[in-house]
C-alpha positions, 0 to 999 in steps of 0.5 A, a space after each residue: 485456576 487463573 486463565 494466565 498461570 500457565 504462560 510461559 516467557 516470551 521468545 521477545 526481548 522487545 517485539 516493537 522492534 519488529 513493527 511497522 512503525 520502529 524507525 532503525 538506527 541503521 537502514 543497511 543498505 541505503 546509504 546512496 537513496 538516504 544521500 539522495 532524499 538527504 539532499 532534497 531536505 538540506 535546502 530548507 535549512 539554509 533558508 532555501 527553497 526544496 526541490 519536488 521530488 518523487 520517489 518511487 520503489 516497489 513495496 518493502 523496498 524501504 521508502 517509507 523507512 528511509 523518509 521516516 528516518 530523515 524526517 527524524 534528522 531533518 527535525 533534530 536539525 532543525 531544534 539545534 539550529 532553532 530553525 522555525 522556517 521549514 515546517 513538514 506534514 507527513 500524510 499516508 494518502 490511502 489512510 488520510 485522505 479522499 480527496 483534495 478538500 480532505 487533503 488540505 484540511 488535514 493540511 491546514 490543521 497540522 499547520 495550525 492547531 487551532 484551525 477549524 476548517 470544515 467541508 461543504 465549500 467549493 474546491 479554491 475556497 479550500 486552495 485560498 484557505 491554505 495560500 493566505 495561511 502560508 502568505 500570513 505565517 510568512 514560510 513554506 511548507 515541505 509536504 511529504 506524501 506517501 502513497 501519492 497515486 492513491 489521491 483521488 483527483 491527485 492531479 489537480 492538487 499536485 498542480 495547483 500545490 507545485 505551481 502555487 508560486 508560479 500563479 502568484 498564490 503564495 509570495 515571494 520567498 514562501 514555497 510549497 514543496 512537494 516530496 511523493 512516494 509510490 508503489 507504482 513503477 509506472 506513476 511517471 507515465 500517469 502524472 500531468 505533463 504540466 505535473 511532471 515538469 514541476 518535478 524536473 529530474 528529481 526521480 529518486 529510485 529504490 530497488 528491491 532489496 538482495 537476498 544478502 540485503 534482507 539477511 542483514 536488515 534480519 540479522 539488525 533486528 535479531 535483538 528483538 528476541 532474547 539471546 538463543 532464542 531463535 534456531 540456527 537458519 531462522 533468519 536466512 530462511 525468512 529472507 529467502 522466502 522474502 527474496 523471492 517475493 522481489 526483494 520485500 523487506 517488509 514482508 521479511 521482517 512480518 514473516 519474522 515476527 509472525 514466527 515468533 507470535 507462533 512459536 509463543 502460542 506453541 509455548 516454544 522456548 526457541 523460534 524454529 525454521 518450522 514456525 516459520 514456515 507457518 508464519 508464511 501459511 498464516 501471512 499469505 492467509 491474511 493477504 487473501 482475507 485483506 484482499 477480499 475484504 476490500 473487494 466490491 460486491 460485484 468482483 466478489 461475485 465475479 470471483 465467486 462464479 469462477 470458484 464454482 466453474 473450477 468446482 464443476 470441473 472447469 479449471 481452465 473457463 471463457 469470459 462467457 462462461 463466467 458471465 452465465 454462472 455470473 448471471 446465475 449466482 446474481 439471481 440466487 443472490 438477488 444481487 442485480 447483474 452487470 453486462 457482460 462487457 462489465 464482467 469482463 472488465 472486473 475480470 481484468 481487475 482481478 487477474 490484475 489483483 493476481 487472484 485470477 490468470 487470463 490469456 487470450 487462445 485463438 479459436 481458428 482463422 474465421 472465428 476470432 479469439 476467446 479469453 481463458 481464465 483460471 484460477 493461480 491459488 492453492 487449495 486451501 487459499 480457495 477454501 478461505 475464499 469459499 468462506 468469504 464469499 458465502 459469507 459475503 453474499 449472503 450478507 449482501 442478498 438485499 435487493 430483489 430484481 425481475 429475471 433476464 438474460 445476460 447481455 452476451 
């Protein structure tokens, strides 16, 4: 018997829909943020100059699908009118980049296929390259960069990018035009002041997605699923658990999808409310496992001190704490240990990641205040920690080193 005989229809019609690179006809509503971000793009077809912008919103607030949407537009636009003049490069920056050099390499070989830049050379050698390309090609540039606090020395290359003109880099009538997209709510506050003026007002905000919001962007793409497919609430079930995780529409459309793969490997005729939710057990899962595999060596082990604290009866631990059984699992790791002011920093890091809480308790009037730490995750997102880490220090169990004392 073949492994395959036994499978049974779909519950898709056409899963594709449901992933993240699908660009909607319809974006429900966004129709005042694609006005906005329309705007920034019309300029370079009238032979104009466009503005730097930065748009910014919350994860799953639908930046990226707005962007991608116009882009799409702006290009047919541009065939119509047989416009040659306003080039675009789209770059995701946690993906394609490490750092200016990096950047303008990729730069200069979307621009021109036949480029064969190379690392290995100071930074303005890189800036010049791309300058000359842009004075000789004659034409602008309008680079769209998603995730654009992820650039590692972001603002030097935002500077020397949104003040080419200015310096005299590039000529007359040839700009480079710079459109941001962040997560961080706070990116403004981070950027350069000689930075920030070159983007002037142009701020773009995106808010969360509405409970109401996300049903309709769920219910835009139900044609994923064959007819009858999918059980009477599904769909507003899925946007509400998404609600409650500020308005991600991303995360409603996943926990969507993920509904179904469950219910196929069920071999289910219909999605049920109950495939959905384990499509958020499973989703949460996988966050964790994302999270922690992303997590250096020594906040891993870090994270692993507390796990053992709260195993041994200490829910609620002090900074102190953590850093002796820290300093104890280094040694049977032969991990070599940080000082107890590092350790206190990765703690800040992890309570920042929200895998860990922390708040300051006095201890009375003469003798200051301790940090309390404990763990915010579910029994069994600790089992899956457990897991890793074991998994993780143990592999990582390579460099012997004399026994001390933590610093303290």
């Amino acid at each position: 018997m073949n492994l395959f005989d036994n499978i049974k229809q779909s519950v898709f019609a056409s899963s594709e829909i449901l992933s993240n690179s699908h660009i909607p006809q319809r974006l429900p509503s966004r129709d005042n943020e694609i006005t906005s971000v329309s705007t920034i793009f019309r300029p370079a077809l009238m032979g104009g100059v466009p503005p730097n912008v930065i748009i910014y919103g919350k994860t799953g607030s639908g930046k990226t699908a707005c962007v991608k949407y116009i882009i799409q537009e702006f290009e047919r636009a541009r065939k119509k009118q047989r416009i040659t003049h306003a080039p675009y490069i789209y770059m995701t920056c946690c993906v394609d980049t490490k750092g200016p050099i990096d950047l303008i390499i990729k730069i200069l070989r979307s621009i021109d296929k036949k480029n064969t830049t190379t690392t290995g050379h100071s930074t303005h050698v890189y800036y010049d390259k791309l300058f000359a390309h842009l004075n000789k090609a004659r034409r602008g540039l309008i680079l769209i960069l998603d995730e654009i606090d992820a650039i590692k020395k972001g603002q030097e290359f935002l500077y020397m990018l949104s003040r080419a003109s200015e310096m005299r880099e590039i000529k007359n009538g040839i700009y480079i035009s710079i459109i941001g997209l962040t997560n961080n709510m706070q990116y403004a506050t981070t950027m350069d002041p000689r930075v920030k003026s070159s983007f002037g007002t142009h701020w773009i905000l995106f808010p969360p997605y509405t409970a109401i919001d996300l049903l309709d962007i769920l219910e835009d793409r139900r044609k994923a699923y064959h007819v009858d497919a999918i059980e009477e609430g599904v769909i507003p079930l899925c946007a509400a658990i998404a609600a409650q995780e500020y308005g991600d529409a991303r995360k409603s459309i996943d926990l969507f999808r993920t509904a179904g793969e469950i219910a196929d490997r069920a071999a289910s005729s219909r999605v049920l409310m109950s495939h959905v939710q384990n499509a958020r057990i499973e989703l949460e899962q996988e966050q964790i496992k994302a999270l922690l595999i992303r997590l250096p060596l020594q906040s891993t082990l870090v994270l692993g001190a507390i796990i053992e604290l709260r195993e041994n009866g200490h829910i609620i631990s002090t900074t102190g704490e953590i850093s002796k059984t820290y300093f104890s699992l280094a040694t049977t790791y032969t991990i070599s240990p940080l000082t107890h002011r590092r350790v206190t920093d990765l703690i800040s890091e992890l309570a920042m990641l929200g895998l860990i809480n922390s708040k300051k308790r006095s201890r009375g009037r003469a003798q200051g205040y301790i940090r309390e730490v404990w763990l915010t995750l579910s029994d069994e997102e600790i089992h899956i920690l457990n897991i890793h880490l074991e998994t993780t220090l143990t592999a990582s169990s390579i460099t012997p080193f004399p026994s001390q004392t933590p610093h303290l």
